[in-house]
C-alpha positions as CSV (number, residue, x, y, z in Angstrom):
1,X,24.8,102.0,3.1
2,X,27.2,99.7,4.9
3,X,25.6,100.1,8.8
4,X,22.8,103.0,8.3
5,X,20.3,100.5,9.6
6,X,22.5,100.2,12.5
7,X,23.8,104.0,13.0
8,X,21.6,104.0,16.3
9,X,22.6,100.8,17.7
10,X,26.3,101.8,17.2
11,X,25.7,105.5,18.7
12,X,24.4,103.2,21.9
13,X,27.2,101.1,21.9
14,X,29.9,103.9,21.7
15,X,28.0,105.8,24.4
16,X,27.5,102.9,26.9
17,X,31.5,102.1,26.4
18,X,32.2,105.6,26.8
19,X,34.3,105.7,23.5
20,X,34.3,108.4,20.8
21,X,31.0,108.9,18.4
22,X,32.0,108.1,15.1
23,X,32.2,110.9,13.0
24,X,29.9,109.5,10.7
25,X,27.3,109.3,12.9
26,X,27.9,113.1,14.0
27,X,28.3,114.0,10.5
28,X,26.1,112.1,8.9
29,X,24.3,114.3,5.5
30,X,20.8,114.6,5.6
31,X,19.2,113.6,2.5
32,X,16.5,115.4,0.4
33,X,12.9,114.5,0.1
34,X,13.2,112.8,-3.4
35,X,16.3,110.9,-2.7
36,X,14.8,109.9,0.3
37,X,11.2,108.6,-1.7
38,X,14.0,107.3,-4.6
39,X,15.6,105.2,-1.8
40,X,12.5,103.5,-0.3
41,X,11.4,102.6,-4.5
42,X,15.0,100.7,-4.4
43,X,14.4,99.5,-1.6
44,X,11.1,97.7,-2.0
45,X,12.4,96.9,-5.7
46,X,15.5,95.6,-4.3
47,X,13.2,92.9,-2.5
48,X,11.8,91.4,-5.2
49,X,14.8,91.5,-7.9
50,X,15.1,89.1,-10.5
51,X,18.5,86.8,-11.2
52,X,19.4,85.2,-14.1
53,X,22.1,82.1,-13.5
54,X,22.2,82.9,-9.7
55,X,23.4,87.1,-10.8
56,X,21.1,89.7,-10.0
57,X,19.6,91.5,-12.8
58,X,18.9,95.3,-13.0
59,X,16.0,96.3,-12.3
60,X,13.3,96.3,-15.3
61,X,12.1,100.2,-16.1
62,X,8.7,98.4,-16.1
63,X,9.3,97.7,-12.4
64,X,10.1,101.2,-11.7
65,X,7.1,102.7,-13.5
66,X,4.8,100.1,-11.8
67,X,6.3,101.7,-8.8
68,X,5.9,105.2,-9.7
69,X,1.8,104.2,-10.4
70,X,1.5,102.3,-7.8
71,X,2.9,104.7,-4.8
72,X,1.7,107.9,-6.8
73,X,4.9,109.8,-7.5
74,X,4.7,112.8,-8.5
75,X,7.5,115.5,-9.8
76,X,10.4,115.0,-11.8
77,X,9.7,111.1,-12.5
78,X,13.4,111.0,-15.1
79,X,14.9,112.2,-12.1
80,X,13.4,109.6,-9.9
81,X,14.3,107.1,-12.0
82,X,17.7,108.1,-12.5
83,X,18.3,108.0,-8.7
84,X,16.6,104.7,-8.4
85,X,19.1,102.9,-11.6
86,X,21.9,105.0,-9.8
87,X,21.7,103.5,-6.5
88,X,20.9,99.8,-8.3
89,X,24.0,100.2,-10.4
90,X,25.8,100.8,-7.5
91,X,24.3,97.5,-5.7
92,X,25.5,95.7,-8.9
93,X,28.7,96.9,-9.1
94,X,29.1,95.7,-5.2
95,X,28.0,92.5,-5.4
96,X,29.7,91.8,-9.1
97,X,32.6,92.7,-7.2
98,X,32.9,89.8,-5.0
């Protein structure tokens, strides 16, 4: 979560240098289907979050099922939402902490 969205830019800068891969990069874990379509709900969510008193707020199960209609999901929808108020509690808990 820290530098994913720059894993390939650091593999190119480690290989042009001549250093070492990280090993997270050569171990990173592939991820399964649903926590993959979980990620990209957070994701979008994540954009348009609401904040009370300059906080951000979690994110409203209304905006999760609006989600779910709007993008179709399909399967285990309590699982999906449990993976997408996991990975916002964890975005909370981050930025709470600073």
């Amino acid at each position: 979560m820290e530098w994913g969205s720059r894993a390939g830019w650091l593999l190119d800068v480690a290989r042009k240098r001549g250093n070492a891969i990280p090993s997270a990069i050569l171990n990173k874990p592939k991820l399964l289907d649903d926590v993959i379509e979980a990620w990209e709900a957070y994701d979008l969510l994540g954009s348009c979050r609401q904040y009370g008193y300059g906080i951000p707020q979690p994110f409203l199960l209304s905006e999760i099922s609006t989600y779910i209609n709007l993008f179709n999901i399909k399967g285990d929808l309590d699982k999906f939402i449990q993976y997408v108020k996991f990975l916002d509690t964890i975005y909370l808990e981050k930025v709470t902490k600073k």
